[in-house]
N, C-alpha and C positions, 0 to 999 in steps of 0.2 A: 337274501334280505331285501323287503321292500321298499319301495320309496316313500313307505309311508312310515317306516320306521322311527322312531324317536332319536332326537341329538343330545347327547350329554354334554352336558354344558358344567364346569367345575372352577372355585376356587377356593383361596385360603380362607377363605370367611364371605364375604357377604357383595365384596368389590362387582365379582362377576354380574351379578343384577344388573349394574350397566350396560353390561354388554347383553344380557338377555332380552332387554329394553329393545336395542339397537336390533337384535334377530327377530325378535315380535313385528320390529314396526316395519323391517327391508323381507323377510319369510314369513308369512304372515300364516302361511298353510301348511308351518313344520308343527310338527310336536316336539316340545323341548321339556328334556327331566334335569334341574338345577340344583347339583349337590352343591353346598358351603359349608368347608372344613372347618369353622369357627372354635369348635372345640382346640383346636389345635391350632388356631389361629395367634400370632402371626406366622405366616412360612418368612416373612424376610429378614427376620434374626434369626433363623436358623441356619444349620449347615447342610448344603447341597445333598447330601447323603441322607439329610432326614426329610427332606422337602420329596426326593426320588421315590423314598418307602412310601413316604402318604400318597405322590402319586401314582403309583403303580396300584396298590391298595382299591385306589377311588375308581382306576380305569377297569381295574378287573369286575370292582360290580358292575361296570355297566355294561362293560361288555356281554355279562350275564345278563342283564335287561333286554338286549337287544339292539343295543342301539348301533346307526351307522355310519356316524362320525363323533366325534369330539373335539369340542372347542374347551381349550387350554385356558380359561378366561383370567389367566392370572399371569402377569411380566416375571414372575420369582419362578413359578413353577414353572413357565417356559423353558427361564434361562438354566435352569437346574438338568432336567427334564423332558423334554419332548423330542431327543436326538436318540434317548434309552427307549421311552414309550414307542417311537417308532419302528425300531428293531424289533419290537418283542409283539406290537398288532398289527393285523394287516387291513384294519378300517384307516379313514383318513385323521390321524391328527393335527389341528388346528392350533398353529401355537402362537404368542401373541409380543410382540416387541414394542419399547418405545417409540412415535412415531417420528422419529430425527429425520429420516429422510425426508417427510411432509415438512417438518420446518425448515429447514436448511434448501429445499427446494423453492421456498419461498421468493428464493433473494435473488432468483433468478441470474448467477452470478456474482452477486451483490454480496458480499462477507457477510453470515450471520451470527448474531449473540442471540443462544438459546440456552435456556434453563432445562434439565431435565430431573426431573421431582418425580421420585422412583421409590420402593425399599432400599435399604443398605446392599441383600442378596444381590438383586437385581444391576444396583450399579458396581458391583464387586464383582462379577461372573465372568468370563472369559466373552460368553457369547455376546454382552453389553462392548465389552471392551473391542472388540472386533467391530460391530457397528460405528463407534464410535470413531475407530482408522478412519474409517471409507472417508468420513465428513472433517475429522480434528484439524486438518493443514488450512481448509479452506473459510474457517465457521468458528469463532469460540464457543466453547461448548461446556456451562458450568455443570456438574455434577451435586445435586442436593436429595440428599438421604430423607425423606419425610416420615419415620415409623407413626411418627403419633396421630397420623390421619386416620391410619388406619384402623388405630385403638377408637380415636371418633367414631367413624362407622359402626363398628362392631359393639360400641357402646349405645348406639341410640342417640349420639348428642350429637347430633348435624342441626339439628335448631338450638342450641346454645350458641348462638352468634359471638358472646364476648369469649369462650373457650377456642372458639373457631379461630377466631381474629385472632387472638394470640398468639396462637399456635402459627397461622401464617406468616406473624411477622415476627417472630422468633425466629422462622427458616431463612425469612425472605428482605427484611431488611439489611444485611448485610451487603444485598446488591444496589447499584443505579440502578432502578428499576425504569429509568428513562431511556436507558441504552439497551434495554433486552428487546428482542423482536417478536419472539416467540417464549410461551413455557409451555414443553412436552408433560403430559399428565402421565406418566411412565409405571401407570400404578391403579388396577381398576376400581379400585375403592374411591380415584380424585375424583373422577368427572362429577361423582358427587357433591362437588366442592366449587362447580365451575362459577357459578354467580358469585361465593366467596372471592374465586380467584378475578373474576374480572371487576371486581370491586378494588380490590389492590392494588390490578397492573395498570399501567396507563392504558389508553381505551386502543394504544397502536399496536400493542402489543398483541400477539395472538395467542388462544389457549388453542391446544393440540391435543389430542386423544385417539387412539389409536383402534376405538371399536367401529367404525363405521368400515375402516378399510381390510376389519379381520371377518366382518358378515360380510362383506361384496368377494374377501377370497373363498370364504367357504362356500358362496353361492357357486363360484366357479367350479370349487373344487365336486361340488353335488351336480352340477349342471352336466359336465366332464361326463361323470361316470354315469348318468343317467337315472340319480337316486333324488331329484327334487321332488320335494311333496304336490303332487296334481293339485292345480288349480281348485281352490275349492274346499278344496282338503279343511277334516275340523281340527285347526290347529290350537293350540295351549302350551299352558306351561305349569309342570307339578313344581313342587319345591319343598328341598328337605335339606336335615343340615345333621351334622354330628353333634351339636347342640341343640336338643330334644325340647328345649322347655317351651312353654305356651308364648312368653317374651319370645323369644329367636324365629316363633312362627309367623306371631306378628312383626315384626320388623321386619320380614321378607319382605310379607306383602307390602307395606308400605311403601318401602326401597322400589318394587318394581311400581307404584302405581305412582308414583313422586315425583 
């Protein structure tokens, strides 16, 4: 396989564009093919077992494409998921976690109060709840379920600001939102939400997302074996989705040029 190979890039619907965003603008000379499972969208009410089948499903076409890594651009299908996928391929899977350690690293010491704004799946998983050990003794650390974000996204209504709003402060005013330090976006459909969210938080607060530090590992992990795209290279990015219709094509593009 060569270095010029394509990256599969996947999620439950439409979240991953985020993180395609973040791979365009840090590898600019990969070529990246962006499935979203919308159809079948949400993976985070579902049960681990059903989230496994769709990704195994979505890994084996690509791997019939050709491609020579994958990036997991989804917290749900991670946590479900990419400890099976990794037994069963021998390309690099890329899998993606809330960023608790970026926030909690923040405080340098210092106790921190972080939010982390996830799927139900996602904060239900063993794999979450494992992370969350390493940091819980030293950090309060709220767990908040957000599904209906991600019905926003995949709906098209990210410019409905009074849907939006409510929907934030339906999750979020339950907290002092004066004491939080951080809120982890645990979920790649949020960063879509990010000016939403820091319209809400106090301005000390920090938002946190986790796609910038899952393209600096894949760069590694491409770097490592020798498969980064040469310089120069005509990189893109296709995009398709198991939701066919003319609406889902357009909302791609959008999401990515947004």
């Amino acid at each position: 396989m060569t270095s010029t190979a394509p990256i599969g890039v996947f999620d439950s619907g439409l979240g991953g564009i985020s993180v395609v965003r973040e791979l365009v603008k840090d590898l600019p000379d990969e070529q990246v093919l962006y499935f979203g499972d919308s159809a079948n969208a949400p993976y985070g009410t579902k049960t681990p077992e059903e989230v496994r089948r769709l990704a195994f499903a979505i890994v084996n076409d690509f791997v019939r494409e050709g491609v020579k890594a994958v990036v997991i651009a989804c917290n749900t299908a991670t946590s479900a998921a990419v400890d099976a996928l990794r037994e069963q391929f021998s390309i690099p899977i890329i899998g993606m976690e809330p960023a608790l350690k970026v926030a909690c690293d923040r405080g340098h010491g210092v106790p921190q109060h972080v939010i982390v704004a996830a799927t139900p799946l996602t904060l239900r998983e063993r794999k979450f709840a494992k992370l969350m050990a390493r940091f819980n003794a030293d950090n309060v650390i709220y767990k908040q379920p957000c599904p209906a974000l991600v019905e926003i996204v995949e709906h098209g209504q990210l410019d409905d600001r009074e849907l939006v709003e409510r929907t934030l402060h339906g999750y979020f005013d339950q907290y002092d939102l004066e004491t939080i330090d951080s809120v982890v976006l645990g979920c790649t459909h949020f960063p879509f939400f990010r000016e939403y969210f820091r319209r809400l938080m106090p301005s000390s607060t920090a938002i946190i997302d986790g796609n910038e530090g899952t393209v600096r590992h894949l760069r590694v992990v491409l770097e490592a074996l020798g498969k980064l795209a040469p310089e120069g290279a005509a990189g893109g990015v296709s995009l398709s989705n198991s939701d066919t219709s003319e609406r889902m094509a357009t909302l791609m593009k959008q999401l990515l040029t947004r």
